[in-house]
Residue frames as qw, qx, qy, qz and C-alpha x, y, z in Angstrom:
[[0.099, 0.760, -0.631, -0.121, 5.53, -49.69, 17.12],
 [0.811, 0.205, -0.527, -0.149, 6.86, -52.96, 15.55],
 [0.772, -0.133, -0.484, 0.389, 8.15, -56.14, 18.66],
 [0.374, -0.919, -0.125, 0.022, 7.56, -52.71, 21.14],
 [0.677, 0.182, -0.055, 0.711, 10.94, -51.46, 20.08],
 [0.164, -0.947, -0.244, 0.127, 11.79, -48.36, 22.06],
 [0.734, 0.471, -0.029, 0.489, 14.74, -45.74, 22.33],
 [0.742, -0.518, -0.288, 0.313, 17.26, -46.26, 23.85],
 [0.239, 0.849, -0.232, 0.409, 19.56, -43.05, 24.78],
 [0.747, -0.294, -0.306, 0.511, 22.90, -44.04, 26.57],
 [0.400, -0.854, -0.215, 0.256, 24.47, -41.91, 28.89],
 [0.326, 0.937, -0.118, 0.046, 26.76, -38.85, 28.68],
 [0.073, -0.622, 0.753, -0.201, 29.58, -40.82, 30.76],
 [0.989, -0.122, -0.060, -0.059, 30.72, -44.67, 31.46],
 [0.383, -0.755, 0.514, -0.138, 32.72, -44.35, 34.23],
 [0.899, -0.210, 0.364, 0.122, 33.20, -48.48, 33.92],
 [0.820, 0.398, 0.346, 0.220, 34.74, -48.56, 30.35],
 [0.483, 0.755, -0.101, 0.432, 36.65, -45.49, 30.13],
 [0.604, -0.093, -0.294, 0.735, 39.97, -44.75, 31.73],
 [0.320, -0.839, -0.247, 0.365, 40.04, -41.23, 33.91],
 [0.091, -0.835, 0.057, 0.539, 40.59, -38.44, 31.97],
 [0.539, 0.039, 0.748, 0.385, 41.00, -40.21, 28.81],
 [0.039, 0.081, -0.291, -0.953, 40.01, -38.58, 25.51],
 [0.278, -0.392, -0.866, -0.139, 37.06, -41.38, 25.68],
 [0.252, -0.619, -0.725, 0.165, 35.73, -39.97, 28.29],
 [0.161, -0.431, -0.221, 0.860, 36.25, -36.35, 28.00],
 [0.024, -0.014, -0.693, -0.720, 34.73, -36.39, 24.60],
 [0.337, -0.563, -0.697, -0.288, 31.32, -38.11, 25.79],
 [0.227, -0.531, -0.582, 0.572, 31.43, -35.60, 28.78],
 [0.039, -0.043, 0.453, 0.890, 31.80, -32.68, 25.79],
 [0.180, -0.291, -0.726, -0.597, 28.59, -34.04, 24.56],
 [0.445, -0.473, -0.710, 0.271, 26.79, -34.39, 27.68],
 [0.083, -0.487, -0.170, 0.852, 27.78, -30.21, 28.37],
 [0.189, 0.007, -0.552, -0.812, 26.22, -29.67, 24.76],
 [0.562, 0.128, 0.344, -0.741, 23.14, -30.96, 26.10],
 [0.718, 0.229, -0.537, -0.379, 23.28, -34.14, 23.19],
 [0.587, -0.219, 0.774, -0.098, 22.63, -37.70, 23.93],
 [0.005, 0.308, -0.854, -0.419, 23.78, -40.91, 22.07],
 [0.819, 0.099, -0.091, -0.558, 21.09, -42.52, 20.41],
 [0.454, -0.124, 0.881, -0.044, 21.20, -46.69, 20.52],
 [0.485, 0.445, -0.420, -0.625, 21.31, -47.29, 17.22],
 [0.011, -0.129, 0.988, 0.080, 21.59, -50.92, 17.37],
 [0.357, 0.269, 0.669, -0.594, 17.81, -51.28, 18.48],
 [0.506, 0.628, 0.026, -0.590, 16.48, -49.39, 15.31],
 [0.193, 0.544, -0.682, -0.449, 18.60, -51.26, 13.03],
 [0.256, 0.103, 0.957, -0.094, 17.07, -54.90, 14.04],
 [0.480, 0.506, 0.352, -0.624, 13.38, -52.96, 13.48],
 [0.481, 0.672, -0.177, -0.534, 14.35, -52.19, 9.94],
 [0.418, 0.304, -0.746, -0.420, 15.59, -55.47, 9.10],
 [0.262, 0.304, 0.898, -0.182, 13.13, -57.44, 10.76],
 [0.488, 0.582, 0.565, -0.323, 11.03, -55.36, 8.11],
 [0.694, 0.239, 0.498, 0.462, 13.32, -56.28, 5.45],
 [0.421, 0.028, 0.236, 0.875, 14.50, -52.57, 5.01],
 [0.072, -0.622, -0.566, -0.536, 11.12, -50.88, 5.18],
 [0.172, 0.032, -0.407, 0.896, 11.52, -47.66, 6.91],
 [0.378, -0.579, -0.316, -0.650, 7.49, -46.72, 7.38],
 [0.613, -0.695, -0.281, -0.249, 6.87, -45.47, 10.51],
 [0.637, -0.184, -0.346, 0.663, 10.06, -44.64, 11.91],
 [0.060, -0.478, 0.239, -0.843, 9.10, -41.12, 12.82],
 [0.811, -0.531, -0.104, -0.224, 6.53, -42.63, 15.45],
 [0.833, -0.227, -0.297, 0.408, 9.58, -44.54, 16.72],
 [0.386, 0.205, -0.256, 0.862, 11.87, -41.44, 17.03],
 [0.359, -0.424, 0.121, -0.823, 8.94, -39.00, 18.65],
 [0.659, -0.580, -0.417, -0.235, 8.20, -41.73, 21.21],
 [0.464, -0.774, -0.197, 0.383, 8.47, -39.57, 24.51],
 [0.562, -0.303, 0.189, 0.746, 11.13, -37.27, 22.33],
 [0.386, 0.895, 0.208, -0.082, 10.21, -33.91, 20.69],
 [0.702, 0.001, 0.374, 0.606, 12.63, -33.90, 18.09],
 [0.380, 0.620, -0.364, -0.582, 13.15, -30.45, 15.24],
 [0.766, 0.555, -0.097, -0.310, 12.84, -31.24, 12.08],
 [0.503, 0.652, -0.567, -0.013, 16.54, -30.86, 11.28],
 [0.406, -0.391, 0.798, -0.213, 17.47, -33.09, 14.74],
 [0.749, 0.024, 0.625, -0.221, 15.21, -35.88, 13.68],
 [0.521, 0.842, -0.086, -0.109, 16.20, -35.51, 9.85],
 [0.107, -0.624, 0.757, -0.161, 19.96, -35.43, 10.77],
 [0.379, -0.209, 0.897, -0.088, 19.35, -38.93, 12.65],
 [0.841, 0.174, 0.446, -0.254, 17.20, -40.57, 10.27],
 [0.707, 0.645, -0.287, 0.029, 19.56, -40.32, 7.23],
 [0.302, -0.620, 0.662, -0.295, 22.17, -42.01, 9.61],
 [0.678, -0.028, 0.655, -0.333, 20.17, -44.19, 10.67],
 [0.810, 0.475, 0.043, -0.341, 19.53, -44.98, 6.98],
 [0.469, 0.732, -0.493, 0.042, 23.18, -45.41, 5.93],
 [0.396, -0.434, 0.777, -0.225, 24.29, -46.84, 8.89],
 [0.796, 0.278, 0.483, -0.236, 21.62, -49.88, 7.26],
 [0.620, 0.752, -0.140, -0.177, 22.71, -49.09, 3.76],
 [0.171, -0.798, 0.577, -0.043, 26.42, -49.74, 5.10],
 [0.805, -0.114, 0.552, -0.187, 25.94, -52.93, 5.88],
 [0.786, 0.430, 0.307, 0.322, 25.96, -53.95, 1.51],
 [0.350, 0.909, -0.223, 0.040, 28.54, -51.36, 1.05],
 [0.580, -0.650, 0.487, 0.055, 31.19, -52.71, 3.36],
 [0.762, 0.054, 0.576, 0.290, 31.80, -56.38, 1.21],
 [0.663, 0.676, 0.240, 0.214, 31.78, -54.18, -1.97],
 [0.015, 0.929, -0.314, 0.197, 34.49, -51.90, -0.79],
 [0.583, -0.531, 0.611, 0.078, 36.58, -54.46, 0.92],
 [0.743, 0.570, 0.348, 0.037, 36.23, -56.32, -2.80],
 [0.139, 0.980, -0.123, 0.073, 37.62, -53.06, -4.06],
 [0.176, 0.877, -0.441, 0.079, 40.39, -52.41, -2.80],
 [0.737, -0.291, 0.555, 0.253, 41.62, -56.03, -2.43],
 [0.593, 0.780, 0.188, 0.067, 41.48, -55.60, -6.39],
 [0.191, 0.966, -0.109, 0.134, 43.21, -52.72, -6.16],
 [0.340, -0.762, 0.549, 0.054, 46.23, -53.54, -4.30],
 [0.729, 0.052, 0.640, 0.236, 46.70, -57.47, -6.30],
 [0.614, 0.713, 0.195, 0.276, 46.45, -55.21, -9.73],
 [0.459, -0.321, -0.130, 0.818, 48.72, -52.43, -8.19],
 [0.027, -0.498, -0.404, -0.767, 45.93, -49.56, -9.97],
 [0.316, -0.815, -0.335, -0.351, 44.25, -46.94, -8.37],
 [0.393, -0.888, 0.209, -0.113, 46.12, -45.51, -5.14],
 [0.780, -0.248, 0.452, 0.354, 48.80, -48.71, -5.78],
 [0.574, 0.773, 0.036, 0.268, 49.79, -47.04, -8.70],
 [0.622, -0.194, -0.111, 0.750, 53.23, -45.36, -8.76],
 [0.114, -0.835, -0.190, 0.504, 53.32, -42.18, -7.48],
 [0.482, 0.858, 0.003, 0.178, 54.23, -39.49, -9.74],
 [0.764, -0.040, -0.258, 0.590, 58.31, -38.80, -9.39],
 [0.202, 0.469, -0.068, 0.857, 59.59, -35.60, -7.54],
 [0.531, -0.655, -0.250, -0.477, 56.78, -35.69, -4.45],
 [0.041, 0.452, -0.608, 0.651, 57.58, -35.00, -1.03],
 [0.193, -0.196, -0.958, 0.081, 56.64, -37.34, 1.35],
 [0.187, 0.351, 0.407, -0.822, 53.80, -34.81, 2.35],
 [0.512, 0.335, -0.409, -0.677, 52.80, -34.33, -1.19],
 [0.394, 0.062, -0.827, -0.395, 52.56, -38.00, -1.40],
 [0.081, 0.255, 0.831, -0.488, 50.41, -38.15, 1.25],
 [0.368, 0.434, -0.072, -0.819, 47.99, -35.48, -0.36],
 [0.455, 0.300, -0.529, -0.650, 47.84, -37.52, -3.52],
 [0.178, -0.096, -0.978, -0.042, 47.44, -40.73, -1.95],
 [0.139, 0.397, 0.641, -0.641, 44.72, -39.36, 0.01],
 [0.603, 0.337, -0.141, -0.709, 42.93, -37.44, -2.57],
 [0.290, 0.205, -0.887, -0.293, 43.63, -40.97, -4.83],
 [0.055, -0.101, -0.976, 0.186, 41.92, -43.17, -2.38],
 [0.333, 0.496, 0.486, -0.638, 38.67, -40.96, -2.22],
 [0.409, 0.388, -0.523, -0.639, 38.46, -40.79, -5.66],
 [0.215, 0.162, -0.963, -0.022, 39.00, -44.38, -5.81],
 [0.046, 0.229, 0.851, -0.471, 36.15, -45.08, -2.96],
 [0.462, 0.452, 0.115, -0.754, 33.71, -42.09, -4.23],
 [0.321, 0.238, -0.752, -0.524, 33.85, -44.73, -7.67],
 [0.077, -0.317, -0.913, 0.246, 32.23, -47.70, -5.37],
 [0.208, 0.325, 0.766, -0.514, 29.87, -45.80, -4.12],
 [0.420, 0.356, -0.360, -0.753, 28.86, -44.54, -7.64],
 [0.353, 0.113, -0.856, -0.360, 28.89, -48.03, -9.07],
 [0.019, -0.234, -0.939, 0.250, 26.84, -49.58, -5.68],
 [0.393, 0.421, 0.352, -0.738, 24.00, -46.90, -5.97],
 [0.600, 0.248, -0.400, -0.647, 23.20, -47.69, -9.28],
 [0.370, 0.088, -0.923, -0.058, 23.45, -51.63, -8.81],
 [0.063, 0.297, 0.696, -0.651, 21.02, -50.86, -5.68],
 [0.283, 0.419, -0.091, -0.858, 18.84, -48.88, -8.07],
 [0.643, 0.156, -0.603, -0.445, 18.69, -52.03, -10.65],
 [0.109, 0.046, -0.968, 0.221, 17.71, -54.30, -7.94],
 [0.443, -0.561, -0.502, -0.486, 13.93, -55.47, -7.23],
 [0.007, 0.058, -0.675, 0.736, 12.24, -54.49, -4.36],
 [0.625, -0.698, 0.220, -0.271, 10.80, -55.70, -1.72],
 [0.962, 0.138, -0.218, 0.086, 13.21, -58.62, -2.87],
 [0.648, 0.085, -0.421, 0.629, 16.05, -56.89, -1.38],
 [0.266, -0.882, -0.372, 0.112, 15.59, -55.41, 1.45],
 [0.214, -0.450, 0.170, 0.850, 19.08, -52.88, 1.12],
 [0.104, 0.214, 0.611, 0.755, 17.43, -52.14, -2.69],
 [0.333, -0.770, -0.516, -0.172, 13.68, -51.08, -0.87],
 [0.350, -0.738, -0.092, 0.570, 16.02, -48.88, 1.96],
 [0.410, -0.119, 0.246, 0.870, 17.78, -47.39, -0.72],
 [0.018, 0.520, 0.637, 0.569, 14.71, -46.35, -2.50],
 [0.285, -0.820, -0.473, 0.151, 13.18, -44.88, 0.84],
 [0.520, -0.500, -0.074, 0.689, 16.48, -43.53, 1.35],
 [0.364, 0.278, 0.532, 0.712, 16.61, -41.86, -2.20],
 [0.074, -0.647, -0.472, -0.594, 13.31, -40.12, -1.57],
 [0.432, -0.787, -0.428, 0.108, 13.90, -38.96, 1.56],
 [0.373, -0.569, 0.087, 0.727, 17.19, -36.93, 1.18],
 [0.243, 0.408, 0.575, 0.666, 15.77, -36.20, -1.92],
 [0.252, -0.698, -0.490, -0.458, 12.72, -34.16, 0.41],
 [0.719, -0.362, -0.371, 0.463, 14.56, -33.30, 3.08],
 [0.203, 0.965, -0.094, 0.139, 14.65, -29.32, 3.58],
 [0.545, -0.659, 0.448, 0.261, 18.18, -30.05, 6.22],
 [0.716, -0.107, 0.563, 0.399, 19.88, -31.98, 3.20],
 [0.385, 0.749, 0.454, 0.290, 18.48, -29.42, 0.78],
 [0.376, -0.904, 0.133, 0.156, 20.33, -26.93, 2.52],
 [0.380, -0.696, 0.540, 0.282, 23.53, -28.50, 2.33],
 [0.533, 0.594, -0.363, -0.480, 23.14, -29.71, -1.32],
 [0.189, -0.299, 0.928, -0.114, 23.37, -33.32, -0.56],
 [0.781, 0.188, -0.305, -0.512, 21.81, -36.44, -1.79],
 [0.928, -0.322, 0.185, -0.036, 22.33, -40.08, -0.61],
 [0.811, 0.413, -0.066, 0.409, 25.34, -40.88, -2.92],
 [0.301, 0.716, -0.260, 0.574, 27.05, -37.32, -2.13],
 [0.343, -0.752, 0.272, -0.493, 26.30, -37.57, 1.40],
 [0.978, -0.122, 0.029, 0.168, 28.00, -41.35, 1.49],
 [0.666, 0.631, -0.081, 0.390, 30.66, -39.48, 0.20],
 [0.325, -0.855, 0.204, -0.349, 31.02, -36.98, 2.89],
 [0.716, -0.609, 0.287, -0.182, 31.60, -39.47, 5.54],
 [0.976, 0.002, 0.143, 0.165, 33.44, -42.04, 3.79],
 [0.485, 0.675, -0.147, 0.536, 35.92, -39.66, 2.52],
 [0.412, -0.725, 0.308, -0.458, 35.97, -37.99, 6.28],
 [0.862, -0.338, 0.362, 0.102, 37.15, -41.80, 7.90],
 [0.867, 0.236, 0.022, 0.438, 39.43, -41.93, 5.24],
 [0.289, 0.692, -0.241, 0.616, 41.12, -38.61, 5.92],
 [0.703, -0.632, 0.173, -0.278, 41.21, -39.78, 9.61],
 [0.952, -0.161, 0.157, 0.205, 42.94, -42.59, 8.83],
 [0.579, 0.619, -0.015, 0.530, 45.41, -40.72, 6.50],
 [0.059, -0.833, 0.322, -0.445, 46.05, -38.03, 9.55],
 [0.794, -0.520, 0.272, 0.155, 47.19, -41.16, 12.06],
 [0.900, 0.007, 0.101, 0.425, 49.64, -42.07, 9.56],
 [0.361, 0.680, -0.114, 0.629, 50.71, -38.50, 8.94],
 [0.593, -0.731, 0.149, -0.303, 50.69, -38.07, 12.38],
 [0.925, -0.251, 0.101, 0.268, 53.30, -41.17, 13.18],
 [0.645, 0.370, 0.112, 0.659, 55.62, -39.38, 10.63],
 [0.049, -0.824, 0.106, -0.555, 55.16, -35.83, 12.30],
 [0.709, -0.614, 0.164, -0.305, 55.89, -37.59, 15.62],
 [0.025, -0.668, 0.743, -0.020, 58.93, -39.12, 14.40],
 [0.801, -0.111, 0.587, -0.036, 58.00, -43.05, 15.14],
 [0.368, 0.558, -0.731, -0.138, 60.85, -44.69, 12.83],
 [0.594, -0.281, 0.722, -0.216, 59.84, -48.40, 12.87],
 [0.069, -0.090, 0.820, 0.561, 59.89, -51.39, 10.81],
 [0.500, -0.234, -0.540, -0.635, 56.69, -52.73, 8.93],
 [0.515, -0.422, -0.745, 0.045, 55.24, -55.12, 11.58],
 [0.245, -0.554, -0.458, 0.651, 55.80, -52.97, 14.70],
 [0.006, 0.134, -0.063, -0.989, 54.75, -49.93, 13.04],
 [0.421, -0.141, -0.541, -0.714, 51.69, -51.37, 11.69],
 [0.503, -0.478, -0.641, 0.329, 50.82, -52.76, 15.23],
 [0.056, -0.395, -0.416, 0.817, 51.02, -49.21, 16.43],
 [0.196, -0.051, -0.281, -0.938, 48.58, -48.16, 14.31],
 [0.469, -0.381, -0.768, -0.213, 46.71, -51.27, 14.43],
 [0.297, -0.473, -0.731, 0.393, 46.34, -50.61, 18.45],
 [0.160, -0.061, 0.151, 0.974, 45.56, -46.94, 17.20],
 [0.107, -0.316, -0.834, -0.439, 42.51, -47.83, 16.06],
 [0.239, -0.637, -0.727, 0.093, 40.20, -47.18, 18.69],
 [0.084, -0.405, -0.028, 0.910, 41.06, -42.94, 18.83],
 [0.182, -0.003, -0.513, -0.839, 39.36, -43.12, 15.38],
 [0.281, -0.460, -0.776, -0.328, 36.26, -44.83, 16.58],
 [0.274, -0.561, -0.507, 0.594, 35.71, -43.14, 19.75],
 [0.041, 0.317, -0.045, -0.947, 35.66, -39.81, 17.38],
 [0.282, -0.105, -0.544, -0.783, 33.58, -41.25, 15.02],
 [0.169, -0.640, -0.749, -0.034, 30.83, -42.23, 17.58],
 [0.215, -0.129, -0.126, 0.960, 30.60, -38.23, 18.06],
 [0.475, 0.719, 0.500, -0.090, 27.81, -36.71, 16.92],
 [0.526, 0.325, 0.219, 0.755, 28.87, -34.40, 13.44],
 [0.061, 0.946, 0.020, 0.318, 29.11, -31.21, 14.81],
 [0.749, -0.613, 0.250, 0.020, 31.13, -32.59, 17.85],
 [0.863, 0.186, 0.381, 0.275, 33.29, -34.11, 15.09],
 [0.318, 0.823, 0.155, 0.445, 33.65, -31.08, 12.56],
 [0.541, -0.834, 0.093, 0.058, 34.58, -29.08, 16.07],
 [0.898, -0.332, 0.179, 0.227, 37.39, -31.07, 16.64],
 [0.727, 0.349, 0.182, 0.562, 38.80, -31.32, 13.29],
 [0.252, 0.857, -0.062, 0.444, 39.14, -27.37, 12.96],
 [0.472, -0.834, 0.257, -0.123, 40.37, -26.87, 16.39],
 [0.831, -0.297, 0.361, 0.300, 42.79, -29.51, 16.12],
 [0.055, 0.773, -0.378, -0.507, 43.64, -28.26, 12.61],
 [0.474, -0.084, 0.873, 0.075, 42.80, -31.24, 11.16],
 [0.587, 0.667, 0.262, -0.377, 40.30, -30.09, 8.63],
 [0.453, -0.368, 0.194, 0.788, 41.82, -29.87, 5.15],
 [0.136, 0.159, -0.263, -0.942, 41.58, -27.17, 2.40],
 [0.379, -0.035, -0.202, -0.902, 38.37, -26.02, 2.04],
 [0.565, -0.201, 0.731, -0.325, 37.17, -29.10, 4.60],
 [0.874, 0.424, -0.090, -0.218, 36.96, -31.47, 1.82],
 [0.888, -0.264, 0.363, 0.097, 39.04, -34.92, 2.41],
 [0.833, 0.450, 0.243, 0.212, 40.34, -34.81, -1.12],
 [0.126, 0.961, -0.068, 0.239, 41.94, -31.46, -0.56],
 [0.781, 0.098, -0.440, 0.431, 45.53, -31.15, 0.99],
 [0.542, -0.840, -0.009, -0.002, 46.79, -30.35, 4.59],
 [0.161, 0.904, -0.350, 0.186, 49.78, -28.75, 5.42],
 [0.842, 0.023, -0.445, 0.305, 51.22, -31.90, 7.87],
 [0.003, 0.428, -0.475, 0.769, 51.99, -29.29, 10.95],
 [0.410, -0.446, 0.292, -0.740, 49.20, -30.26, 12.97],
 [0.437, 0.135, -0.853, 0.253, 49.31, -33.05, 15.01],
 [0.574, -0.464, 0.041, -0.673, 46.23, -33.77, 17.11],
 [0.930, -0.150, -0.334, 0.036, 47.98, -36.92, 18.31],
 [0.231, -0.767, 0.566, -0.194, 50.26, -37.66, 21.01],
 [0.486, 0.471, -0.727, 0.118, 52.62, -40.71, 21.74],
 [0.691, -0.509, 0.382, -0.343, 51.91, -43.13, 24.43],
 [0.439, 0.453, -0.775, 0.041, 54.19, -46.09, 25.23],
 [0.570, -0.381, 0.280, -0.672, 52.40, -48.85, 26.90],
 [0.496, -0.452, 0.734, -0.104, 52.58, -51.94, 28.25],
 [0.791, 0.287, 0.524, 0.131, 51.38, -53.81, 25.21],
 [0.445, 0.349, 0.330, 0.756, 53.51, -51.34, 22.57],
 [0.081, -0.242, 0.036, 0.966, 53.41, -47.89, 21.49],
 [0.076, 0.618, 0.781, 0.046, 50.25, -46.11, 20.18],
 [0.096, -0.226, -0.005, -0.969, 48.84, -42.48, 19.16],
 [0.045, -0.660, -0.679, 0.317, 46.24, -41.49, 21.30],
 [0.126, 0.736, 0.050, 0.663, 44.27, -38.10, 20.31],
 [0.286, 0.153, -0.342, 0.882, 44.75, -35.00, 22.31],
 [0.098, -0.619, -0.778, -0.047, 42.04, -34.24, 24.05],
 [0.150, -0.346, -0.302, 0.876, 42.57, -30.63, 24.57],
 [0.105, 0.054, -0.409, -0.905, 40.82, -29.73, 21.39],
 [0.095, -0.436, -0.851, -0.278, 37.59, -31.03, 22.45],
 [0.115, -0.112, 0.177, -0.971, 34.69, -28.44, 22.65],
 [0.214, 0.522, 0.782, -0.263, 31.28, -28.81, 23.73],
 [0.143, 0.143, -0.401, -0.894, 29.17, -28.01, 20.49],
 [0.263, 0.674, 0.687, -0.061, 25.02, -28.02, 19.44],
 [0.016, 0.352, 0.602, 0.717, 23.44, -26.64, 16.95],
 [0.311, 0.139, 0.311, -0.887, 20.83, -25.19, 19.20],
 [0.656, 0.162, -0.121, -0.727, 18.43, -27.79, 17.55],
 [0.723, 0.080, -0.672, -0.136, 19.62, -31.41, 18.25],
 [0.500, -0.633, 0.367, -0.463, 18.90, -32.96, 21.24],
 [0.865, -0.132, 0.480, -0.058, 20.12, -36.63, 19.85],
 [0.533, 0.597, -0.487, -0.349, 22.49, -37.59, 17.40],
 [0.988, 0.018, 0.067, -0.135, 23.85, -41.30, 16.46],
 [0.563, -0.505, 0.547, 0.359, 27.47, -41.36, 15.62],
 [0.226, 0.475, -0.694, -0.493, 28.99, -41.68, 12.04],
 [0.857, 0.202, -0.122, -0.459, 27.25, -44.26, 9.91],
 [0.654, 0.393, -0.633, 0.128, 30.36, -46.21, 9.35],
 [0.324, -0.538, 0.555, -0.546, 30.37, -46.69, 13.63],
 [0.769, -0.123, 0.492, -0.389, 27.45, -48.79, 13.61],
 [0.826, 0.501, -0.194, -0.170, 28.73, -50.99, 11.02],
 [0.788, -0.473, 0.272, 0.286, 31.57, -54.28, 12.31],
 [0.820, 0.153, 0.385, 0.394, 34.43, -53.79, 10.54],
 [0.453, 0.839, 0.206, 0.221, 33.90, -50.73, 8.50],
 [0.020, 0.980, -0.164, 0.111, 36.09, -48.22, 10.03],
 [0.752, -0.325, 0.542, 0.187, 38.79, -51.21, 10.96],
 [0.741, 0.448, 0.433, 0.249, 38.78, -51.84, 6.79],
 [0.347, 0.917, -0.103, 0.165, 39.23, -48.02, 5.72],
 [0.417, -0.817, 0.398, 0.033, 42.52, -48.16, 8.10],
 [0.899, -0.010, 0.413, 0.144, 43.61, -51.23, 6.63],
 [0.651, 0.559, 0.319, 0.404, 43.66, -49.97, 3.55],
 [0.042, 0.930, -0.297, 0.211, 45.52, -46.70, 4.32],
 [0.556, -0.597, 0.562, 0.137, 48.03, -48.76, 6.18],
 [0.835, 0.193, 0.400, 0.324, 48.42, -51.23, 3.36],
 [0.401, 0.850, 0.146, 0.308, 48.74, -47.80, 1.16],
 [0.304, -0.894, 0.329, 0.005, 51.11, -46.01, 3.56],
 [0.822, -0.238, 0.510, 0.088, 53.38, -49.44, 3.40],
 [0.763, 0.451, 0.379, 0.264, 53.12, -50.29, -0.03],
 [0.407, 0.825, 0.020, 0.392, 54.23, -46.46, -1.20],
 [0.519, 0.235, -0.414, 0.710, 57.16, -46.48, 1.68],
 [0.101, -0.596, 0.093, -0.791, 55.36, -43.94, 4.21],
 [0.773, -0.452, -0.443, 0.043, 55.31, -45.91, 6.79],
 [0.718, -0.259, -0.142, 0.630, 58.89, -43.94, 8.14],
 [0.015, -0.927, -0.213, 0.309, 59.86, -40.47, 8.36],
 [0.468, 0.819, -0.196, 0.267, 61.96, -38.72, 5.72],
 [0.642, -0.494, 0.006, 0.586, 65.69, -38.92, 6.42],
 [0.074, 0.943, -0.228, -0.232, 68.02, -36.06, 5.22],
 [0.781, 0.570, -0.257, 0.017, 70.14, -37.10, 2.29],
 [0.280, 0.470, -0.782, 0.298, 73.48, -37.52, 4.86],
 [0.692, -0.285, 0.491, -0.446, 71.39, -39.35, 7.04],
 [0.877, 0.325, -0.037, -0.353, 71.44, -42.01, 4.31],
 [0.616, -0.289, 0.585, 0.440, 73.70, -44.93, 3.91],
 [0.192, -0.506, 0.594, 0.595, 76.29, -44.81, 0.98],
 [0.899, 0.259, -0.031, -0.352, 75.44, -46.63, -1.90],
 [0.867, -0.383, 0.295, 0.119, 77.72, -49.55, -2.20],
 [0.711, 0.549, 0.178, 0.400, 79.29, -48.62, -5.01],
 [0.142, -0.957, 0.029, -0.251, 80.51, -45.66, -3.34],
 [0.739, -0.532, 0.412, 0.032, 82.16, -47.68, -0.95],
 [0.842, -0.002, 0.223, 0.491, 83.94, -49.68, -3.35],
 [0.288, 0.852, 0.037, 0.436, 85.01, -46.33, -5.35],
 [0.314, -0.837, 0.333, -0.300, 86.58, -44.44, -2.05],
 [0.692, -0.509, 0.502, 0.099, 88.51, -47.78, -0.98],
 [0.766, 0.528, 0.166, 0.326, 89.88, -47.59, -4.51],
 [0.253, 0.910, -0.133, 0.301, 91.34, -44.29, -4.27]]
């Protein structure tokens, strides 16, 4: 193995870093009853770009001391790939949807007229995956016309290409590198979309800054789920009721369920998830998994939020719906009635 890189599997609890009884820590105990442990992805990622993106020989690395199934070691290596791949997707997506929001096109568009503030969640959500699923159309091919070994994301992509291309687990679930960027990136974006529908089921009625500070300190419920492994993840959503139609991000959710709760703490207010809905889940065939691709990657899952908050903001949804007599007058009213 390349600079004796081994692997490293962290533990099912960290008593130091997580608060008692916290969703943090009830989550990795979840995993721990499921019998999964967290790969240390960081390690593997250095390997592959100290060899400029050239994935030969990473099964030796995963099977050292670890009999792996197919589909377990399968599963993590197309992670493991993306999580790398991620890396040149981030700057092209953060690119994106500054664009988008200085042109006001694509999810900054104006809503259609007549949409409940649900509905405009739906559309903004479906909007923004659209929107994103375009990137990652436009970066695979630009990865595709690049030389390789010259780049080392343009030499992973290629491995990557041919490996979920031969993959029986990814053949199964009709899924290809592009479709299966899709998955996930659509899946953090309908995360983010359910805090902010979540703030509005939960009533929080604040301006722009302090509302966007409670999301902002919000942040870390969504990563803590997305270092999960995906079944642990998938779980969740249904049980919480988070999933929507036909579990596909683009699809709309009814806005009843509310896997968040309210916490008011000494630095501000904040949704935290609920942690009842975690279950201890395995396939009966993984005995390691790595966390969402977008985990191991700074920034990434910080950006998709961004941009739903900017989007929540920008199209007013930042507040819950009042009821039409909740509303002040218009001023014209006023003068009218102190006419009469």
């Amino acid at each position: 193995m390349d600079g004796g890189t081994h692997l490293h599997l962290l533990p099912s609890q960290d008593s130091q870093t997580e608060a008692e009884g916290s969703f943090a820590q009830l989550y990795r105990q979840a995993h721990g009853k499921a019998g999964l442990s967290r790969l240390g992805v960081g390690a593997i990622l250095d390997w592959l770009t100290r060899r400029g993106g050239d994935a030969q020989g990473i099964d030796t690395l995963l099977e050292d001391g670890l009999p792996l199934t197919s589909d377990n070691r399968d599963r993590v290596k197309g992670n493991l790939f993306l999580s790398y791949l991620f890396h040149d997707l981030r700057d092209k997506l953060r690119t994106h949807m500054e664009a988008a929001r200085d042109a006001g096109d694509g999810p900054f568009a104006p809503l259609p007229n007549g949409l409940t503030q649900q509905q405009k969640l739906n559309w903004l959500r479906a909007q923004a995956c659209i929107s994103l699923n375009l990137v990652l159309d436009e970066w695979a091919a630009d990865l595709a016309g690049k030389p390789a070994p010259a780049c080392p994301f343009a030499r992973m992509a290629r491995f990557a290409q041919g490996f979920f291309k031969g993959s029986a687990l990814y053949a199964r679930a009709d899924h290809d590198m592009v479709s299966i960027s899709k998955t996930g990136s659509n899946t953090a974006l309908h995360m983010c979309f359910s805090l902010v529908e979540a703030s509005l089921h939960l009533g929080l009625d604040m301006a722009v800054p302090a509302w966007r500070d409670a999301m902002w300190r919000s942040r870390k419920e969504l990563k803590t789920l997305a270092a999960g492994s995906l079944g642990m993840i998938v779980t969740f959503l249904h049980t919480s009721k988070l999933e929507p139609e036909g579990e596909s991000a683009v699809n709309p959710t009814t806005g009843e369920a509310c896997a968040f709760k309210v916490e008011h703490a000494a630095d501000g207010v904040r949704l935290r998830l609920d942690a009842r809905s975690i279950t201890p889940f395995s396939t009966g065939n993984d005995r390691i998994y790595t966390g969402c691709p977008a985990f191991h990657v700074s920034g990434m899952i910080e950006m998709y939020l961004d941009w739903v908050l900017d989007l929540a903001i920008h199209h007013g949804l930042h507040q819950p719906e009042r009821p039409v007599i909740d509303r002040p007058w218009p001023q014209r009213w006023h003068h009218g009635m102190a006419a009469e």
